[in-house]
C-alpha positions in Angstrom: 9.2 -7.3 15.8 9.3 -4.8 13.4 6.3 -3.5 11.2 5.3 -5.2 8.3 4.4 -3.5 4.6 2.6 -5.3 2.1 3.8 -3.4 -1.4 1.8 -4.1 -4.2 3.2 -2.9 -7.5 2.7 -4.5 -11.1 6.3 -3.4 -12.2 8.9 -5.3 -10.9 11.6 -2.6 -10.4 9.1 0.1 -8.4 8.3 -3.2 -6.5 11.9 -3.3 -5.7 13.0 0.0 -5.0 10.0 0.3 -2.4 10.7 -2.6 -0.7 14.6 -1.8 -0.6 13.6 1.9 1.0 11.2 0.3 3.8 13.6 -2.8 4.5 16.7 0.2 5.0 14.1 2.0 7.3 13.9 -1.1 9.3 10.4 -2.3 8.0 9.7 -6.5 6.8 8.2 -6.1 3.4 5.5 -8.9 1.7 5.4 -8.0 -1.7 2.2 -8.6 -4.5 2.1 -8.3 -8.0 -1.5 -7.0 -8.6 -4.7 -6.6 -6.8 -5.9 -9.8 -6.8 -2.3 -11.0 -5.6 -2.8 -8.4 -2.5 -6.4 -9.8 -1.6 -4.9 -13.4 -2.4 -1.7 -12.7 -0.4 -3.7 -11.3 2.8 -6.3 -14.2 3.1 -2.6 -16.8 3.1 -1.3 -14.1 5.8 -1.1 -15.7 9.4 0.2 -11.8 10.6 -1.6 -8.9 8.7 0.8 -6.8 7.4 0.7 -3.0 9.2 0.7 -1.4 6.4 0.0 -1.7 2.4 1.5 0.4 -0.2 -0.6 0.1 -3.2 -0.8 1.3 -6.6 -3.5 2.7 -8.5 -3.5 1.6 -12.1 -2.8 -2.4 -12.4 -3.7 -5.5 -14.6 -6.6 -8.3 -13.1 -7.6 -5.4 -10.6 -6.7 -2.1 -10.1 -5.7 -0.7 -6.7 -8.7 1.4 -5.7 -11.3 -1.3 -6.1 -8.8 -3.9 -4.3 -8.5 -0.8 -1.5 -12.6 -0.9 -1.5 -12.6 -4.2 -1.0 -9.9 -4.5 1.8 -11.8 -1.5 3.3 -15.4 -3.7 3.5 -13.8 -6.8 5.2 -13.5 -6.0 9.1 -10.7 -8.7 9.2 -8.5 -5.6 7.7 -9.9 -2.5 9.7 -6.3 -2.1 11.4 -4.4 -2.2 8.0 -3.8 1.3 6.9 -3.4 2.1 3.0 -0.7 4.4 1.7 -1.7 4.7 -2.5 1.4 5.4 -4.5 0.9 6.2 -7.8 1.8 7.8 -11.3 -1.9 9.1 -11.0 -1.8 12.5 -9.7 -5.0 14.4 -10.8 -7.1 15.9 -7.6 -9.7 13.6 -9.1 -7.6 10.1 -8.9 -6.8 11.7 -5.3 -10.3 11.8 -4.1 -11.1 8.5 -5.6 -8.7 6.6 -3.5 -9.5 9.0 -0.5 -13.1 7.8 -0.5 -12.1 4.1 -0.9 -10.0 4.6 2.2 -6.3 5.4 1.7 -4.4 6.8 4.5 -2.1 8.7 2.6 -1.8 9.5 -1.3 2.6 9.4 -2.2 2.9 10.2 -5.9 5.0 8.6 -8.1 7.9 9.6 -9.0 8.6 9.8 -5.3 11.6 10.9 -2.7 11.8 7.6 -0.8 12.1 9.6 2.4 8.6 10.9 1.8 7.3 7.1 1.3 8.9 6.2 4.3 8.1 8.9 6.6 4.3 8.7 4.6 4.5 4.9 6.0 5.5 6.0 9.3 3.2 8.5 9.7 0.0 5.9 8.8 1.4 3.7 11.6 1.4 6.1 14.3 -1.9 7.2 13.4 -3.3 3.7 14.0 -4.2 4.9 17.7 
């Protein structure tokens, strides 16, 4: 089975063009509008996704308080985080860092680097 990304994105196209990258790299994508939607979509979740892409600055909640809050439940601890954003200040950086990204892709971004960024969080699961 292959791995599974969660992308959560409140603009429908970068939603898209993520999802089409991963599902060309061989990867099942959920998708979620917002970070509510992400929290909302991972309590439905029979299988947890392998990996979330996530971005920064969204409406109903933003992505580093929804990463802060997938980081506090232990039902998540083997979800890894990749934050892709427009944000790219060292400042917006170490925010998400300390609520517990993975890896940082900035947007706009080379889909080879958000694939091989997603691939490189999943072989660092141990």
């Amino acid at each position: 089975m292959p791995p599974t990304v969660l992308v959560v994105d409140d603009t429908p196209s970068i939603r898209f063009l993520i999802r089409t990258n991963l599902e060309l790299a061989g990867f099942e994508v959920i998708e979620a509008t917002d970070g509510q939607d992400s929290l909302d979509v991972l309590a439905g979740l029979e299988q947890l996704p392998d990996v979330i892409t996530m971005d920064m600055v969204m409406p109903r909640m933003d992505g580093v308080t929804a990463i802060t809050r997938i980081r506090a439940d232990r039902r998540y601890d083997g979800v890894r985080l990749v934050m892709v954003s427009t944000q790219s200040q060292q400042i917006d950086i170490n925010r998400a860092s300390a609520a517990g990204v993975d890896e940082y892709v900035i947007k706009p971004f080379d889909p080879e680097v958000l694939v091989e960024s997603v691939r490189r969080v999943l072989e660092s699961r141990g």
